[in-house]
C-alpha positions as CSV (number, residue, x, y, z in Angstrom):
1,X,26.7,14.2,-10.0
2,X,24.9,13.7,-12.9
3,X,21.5,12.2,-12.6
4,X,19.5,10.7,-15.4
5,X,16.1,8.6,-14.9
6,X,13.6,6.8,-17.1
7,X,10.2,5.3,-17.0
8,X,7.7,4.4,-19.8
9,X,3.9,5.3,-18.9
10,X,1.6,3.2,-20.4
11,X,-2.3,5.0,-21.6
12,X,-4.0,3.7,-18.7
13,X,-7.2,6.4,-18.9
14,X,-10.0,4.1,-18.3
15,X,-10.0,5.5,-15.1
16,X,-12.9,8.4,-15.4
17,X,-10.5,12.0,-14.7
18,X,-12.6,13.0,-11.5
19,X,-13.6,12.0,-7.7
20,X,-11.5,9.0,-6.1
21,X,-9.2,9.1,-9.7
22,X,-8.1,12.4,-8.8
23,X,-7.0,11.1,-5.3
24,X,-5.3,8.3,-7.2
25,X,-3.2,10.5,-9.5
26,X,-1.4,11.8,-6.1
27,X,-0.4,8.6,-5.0
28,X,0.4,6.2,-7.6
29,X,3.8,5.5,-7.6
30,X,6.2,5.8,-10.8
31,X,8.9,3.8,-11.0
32,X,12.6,5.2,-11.4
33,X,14.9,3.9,-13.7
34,X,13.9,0.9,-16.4
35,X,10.2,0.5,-15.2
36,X,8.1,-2.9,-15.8
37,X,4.4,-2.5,-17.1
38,X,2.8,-2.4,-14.4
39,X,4.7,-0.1,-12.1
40,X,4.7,2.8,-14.5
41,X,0.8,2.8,-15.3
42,X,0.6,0.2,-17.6
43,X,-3.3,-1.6,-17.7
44,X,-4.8,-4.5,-18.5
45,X,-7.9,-2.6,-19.6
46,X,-9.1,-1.6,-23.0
47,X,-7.9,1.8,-23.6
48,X,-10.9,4.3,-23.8
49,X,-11.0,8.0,-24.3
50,X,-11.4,10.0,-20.8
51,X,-14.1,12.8,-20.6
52,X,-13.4,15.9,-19.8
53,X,-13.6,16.6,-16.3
54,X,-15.4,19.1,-14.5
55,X,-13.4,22.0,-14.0
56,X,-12.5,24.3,-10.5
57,X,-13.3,27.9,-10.2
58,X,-10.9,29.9,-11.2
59,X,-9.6,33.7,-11.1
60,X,-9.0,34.9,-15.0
61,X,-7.1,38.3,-15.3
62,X,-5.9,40.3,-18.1
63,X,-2.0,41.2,-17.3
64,X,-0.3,44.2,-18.7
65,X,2.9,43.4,-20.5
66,X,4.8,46.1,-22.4
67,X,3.8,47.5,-26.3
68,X,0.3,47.5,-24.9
69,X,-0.2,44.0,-24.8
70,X,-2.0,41.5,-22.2
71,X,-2.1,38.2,-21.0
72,X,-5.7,36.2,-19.9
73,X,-4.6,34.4,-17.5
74,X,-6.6,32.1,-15.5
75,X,-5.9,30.8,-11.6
76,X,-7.0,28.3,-9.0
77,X,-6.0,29.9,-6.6
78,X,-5.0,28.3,-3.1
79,X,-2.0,28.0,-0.8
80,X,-0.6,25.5,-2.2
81,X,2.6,25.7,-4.3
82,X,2.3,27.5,-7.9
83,X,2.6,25.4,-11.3
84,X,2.5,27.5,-14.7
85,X,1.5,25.5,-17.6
86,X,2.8,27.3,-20.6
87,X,0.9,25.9,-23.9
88,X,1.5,24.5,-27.3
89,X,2.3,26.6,-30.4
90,X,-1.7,24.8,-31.7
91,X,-3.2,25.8,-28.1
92,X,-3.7,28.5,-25.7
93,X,-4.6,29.1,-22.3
94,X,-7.8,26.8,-23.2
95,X,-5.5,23.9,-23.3
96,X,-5.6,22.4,-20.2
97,X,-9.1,21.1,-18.9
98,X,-7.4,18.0,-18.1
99,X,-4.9,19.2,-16.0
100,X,-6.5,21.9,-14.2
101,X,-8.7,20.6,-11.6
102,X,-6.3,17.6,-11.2
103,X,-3.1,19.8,-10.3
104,X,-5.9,21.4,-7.7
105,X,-6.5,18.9,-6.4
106,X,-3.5,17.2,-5.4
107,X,-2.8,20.5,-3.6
108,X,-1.2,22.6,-5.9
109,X,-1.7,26.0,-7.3
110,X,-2.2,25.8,-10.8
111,X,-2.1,28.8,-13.7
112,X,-2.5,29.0,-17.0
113,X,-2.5,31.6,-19.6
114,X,-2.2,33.0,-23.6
115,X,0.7,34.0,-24.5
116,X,0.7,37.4,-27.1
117,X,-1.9,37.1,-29.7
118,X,-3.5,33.7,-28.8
119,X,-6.8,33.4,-27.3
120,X,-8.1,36.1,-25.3
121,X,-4.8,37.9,-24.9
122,X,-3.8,41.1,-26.6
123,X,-0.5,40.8,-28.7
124,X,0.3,44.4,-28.3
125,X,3.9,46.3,-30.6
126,X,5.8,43.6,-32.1
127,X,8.6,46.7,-31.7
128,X,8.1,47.2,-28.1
129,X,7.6,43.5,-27.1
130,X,9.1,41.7,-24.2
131,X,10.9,38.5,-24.6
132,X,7.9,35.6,-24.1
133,X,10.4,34.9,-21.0
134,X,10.3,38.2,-19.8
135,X,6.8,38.3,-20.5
136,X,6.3,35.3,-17.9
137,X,8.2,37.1,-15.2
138,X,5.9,40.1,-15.5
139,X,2.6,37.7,-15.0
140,X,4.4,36.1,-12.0
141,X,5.2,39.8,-10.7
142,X,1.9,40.3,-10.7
143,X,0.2,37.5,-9.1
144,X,3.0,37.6,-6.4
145,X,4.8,34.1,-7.2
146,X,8.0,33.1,-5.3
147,X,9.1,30.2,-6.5
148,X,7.3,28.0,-8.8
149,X,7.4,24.8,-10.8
150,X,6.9,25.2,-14.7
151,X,5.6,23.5,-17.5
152,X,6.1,23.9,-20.7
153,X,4.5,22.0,-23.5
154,X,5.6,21.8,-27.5
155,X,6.4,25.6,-28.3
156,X,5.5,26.2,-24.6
157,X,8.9,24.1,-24.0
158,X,11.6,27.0,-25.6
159,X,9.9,29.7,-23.7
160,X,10.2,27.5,-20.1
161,X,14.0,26.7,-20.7
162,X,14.7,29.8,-21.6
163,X,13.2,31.1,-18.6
164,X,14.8,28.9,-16.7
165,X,18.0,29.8,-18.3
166,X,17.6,33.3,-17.1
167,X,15.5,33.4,-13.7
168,X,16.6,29.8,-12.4
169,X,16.9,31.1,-8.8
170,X,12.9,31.5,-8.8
171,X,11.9,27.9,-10.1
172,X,11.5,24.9,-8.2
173,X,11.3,22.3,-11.0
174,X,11.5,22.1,-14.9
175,X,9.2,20.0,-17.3
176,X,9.8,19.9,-21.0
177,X,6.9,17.7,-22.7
178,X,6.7,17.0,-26.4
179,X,9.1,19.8,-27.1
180,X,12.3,20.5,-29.8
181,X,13.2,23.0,-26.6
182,X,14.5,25.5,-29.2
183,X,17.7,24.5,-29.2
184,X,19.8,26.2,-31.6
185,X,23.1,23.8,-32.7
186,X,23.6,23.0,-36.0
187,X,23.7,19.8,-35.7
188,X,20.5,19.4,-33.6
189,X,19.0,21.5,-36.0
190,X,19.9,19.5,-39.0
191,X,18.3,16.5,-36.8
192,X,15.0,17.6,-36.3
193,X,14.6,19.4,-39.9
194,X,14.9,15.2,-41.1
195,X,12.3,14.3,-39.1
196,X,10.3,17.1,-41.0
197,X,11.0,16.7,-44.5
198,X,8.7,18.4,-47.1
199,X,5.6,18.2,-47.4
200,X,5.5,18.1,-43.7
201,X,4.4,21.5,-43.0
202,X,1.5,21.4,-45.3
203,X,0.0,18.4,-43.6
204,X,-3.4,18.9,-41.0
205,X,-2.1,20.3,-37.7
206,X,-3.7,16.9,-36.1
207,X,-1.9,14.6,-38.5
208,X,1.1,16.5,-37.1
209,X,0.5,16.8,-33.4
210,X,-1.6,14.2,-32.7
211,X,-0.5,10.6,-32.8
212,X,-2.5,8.2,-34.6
213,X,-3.4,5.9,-32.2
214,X,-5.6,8.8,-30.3
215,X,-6.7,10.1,-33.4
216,X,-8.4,6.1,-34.5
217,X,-9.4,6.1,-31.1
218,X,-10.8,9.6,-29.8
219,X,-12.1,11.8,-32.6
220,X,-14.8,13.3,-30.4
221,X,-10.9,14.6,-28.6
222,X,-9.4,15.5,-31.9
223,X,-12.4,17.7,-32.5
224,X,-11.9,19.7,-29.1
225,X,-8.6,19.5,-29.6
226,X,-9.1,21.1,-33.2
227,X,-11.6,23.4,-31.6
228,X,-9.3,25.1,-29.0
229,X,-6.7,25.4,-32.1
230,X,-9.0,26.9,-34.2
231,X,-9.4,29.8,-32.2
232,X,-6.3,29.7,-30.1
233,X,-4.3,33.0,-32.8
234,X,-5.5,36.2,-33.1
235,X,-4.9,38.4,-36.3
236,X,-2.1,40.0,-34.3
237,X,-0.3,37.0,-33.5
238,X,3.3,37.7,-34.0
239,X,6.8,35.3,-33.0
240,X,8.3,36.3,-29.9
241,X,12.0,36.4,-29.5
242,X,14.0,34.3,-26.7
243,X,16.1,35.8,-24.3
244,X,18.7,33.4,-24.4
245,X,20.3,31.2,-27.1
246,X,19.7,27.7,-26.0
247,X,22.2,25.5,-27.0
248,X,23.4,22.1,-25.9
249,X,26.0,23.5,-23.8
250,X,24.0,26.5,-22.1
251,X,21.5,23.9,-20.8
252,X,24.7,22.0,-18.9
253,X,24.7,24.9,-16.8
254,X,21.3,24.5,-15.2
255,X,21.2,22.8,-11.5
256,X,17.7,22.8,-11.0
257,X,15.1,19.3,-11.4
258,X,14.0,18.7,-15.0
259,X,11.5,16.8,-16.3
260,X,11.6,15.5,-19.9
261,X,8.5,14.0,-21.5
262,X,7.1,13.0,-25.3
263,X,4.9,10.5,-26.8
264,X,5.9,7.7,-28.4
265,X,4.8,8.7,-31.6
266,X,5.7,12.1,-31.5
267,X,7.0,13.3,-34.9
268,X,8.8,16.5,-33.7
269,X,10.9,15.2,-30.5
270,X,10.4,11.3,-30.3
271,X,12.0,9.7,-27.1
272,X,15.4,9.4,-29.1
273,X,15.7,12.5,-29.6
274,X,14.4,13.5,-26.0
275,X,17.1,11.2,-24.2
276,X,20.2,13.7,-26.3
277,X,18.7,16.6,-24.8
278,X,18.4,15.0,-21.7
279,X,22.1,14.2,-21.8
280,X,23.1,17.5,-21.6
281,X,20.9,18.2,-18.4
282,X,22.6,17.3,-14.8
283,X,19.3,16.1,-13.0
284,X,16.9,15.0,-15.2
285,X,14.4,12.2,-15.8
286,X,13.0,11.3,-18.7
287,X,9.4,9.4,-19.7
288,X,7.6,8.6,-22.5
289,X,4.1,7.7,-22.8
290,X,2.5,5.4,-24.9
291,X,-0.1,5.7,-27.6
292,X,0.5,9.4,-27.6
293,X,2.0,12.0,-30.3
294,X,2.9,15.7,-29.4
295,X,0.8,16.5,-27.1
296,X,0.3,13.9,-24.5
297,X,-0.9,16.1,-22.1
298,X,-4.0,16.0,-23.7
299,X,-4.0,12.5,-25.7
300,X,-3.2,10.5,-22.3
301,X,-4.0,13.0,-19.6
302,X,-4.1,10.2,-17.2
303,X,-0.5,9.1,-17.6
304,X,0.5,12.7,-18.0
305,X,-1.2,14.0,-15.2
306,X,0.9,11.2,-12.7
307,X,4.3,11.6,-13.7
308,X,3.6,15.5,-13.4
309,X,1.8,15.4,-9.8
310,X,4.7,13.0,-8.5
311,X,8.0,14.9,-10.1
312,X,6.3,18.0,-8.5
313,X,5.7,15.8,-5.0
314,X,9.5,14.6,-5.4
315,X,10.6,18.8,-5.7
316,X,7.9,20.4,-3.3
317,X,8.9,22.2,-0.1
């Protein structure tokens, strides 16, 4: 049976990302279905920017992939269950100080890397390259992952459904956040080139990606944002191929959990556009978060951080 939910989470990151916040992340509830301002995270509070947060030791390695690339990849480490965090098309494996010693700390196993050619990873033969998917399963080969949850955000999001498309059996849960999810029919495609009309590619990558109500109200954010983009490509940077063609019909075959998530001002996939993918999913939910663009994982961590930690909770064991 086909299962679809939805929530809206409001920008509540007043709380400071760290100590009794993080406990708080792993049990707030989020509310299922049509959820009322207060239930999903909505505050009374004045929004404010939230600090980065101190950040757990980690385990960085450099994985072999074929055409003589390599992948920096960075883990927590732990017994806890695994959660990959695949990044934005602006980002690397830098982009994720929010989330990192958050996921630990609610238990889970969290890892993070570059894909080919952005920061600190090697891009290798563009001729002799793996599929990005493929390229994923040969990182969790090598740090010895079963089953895992994955999360992919932006042009993180094509890479995770097509992974999913191909290696379902060794997922445990799907997110999607702020992502087009590559999807290839024409009439999806004609869509989302609307929403892009020149001069859109010309504009700043944080006019772009970031919405404007984090941009007037963070720009110390937007500059580490910018900061982690600036160097996230190396010279070598090349576009990976997919090893699937995802289309509307090839994601009605998956059974697993997904997640769906954008910002409410996202200009690539706002939450109408998220809700027609998600209607081509058979057990999905779907949540936007306010005051946020394309990447809310870093605009509203707070917000972000919850519905993550609790569809992960909801698909654990």
């Amino acid at each position: 049976m086909k299962r679809v939910r939805t929530s809206a989470a409001g920008p509540s990151r007043r709380a400071v990302v760290g100590g009794a916040a993080l406990a708080a992340f792993a049990t707030t509830g989020v509310t299922q279905g049509t959820a009322s301002a207060a239930s999903a995270g909505e505050s009374s509070q004045p929004w404010e920017p939230v600090p980065v947060p101190a950040q757990v030791p980690v385990t960085e390695y450099q994985v072999p992939v074929s055409g003589g690339g390599s992948l920096w990849c960075w883990d927590t480490g732990g017994d806890g269950e695994a959660v990959v965090l695949l990044h934005p098309g602006s980002g690397s494996g830098e982009s994720w100080p929010y989330q990192q010693p958050v996921l630990a700390a609610a238990g889970f196993r969290v890892i993070g890397y570059s894909r080919r050619g952005a920061y600190n990873s090697v891009a290798g033969t563009r001729a002799e390259a793996d599929t990005a998917s493929g390229d994923l399963n040969t990182l969790a080969d090598r740090l010895g992952l079963d089953r895992f949850h994955l999360s992919g955000s932006a042009a993180g999001g094509p890479v995770a459904v097509d992974y999913a498309l191909s290696q379902e059996d060794r997922l445990r849960s799907l997110t999607v956040s702020g992502s087009i999810m590559g999807i290839q029919d024409t009439e999806y495609q004609e869509l989302t080139s609307a929403l892009q009309p020149d001069p859109f590619g010309d504009m700043p990558v944080d006019f772009k990606e970031l919405g404007p109500s984090y941009r007037g109200g963070d720009p110390d954010g937007v500059a580490a944002w910018l900061e982690i983009h600036e160097r996230a490509r190396t010279a070598d940077a090349f576009a990976q191929s997919l090893a699937r063609t995802i289309t509307w019909s090839a994601l009605e075959t998956l059974t697993l959990p997904v997640q769906l998530v954008t910002g409410d001002a996202d200009l690539y996939s706002p939450p109408s556009v998220m809700r027609l993918n998600a209607g081509h999913l058979a057990d999905v939910e779907t949540h936007v978060v306010r005051e946020a663009g394309h990447n809310p994982h870093w605009e509203q961590p707070t917000a972000w951080n919850r519905l993550l930690i609790h569809f992960l909770g909801r698909h654990s064991g």
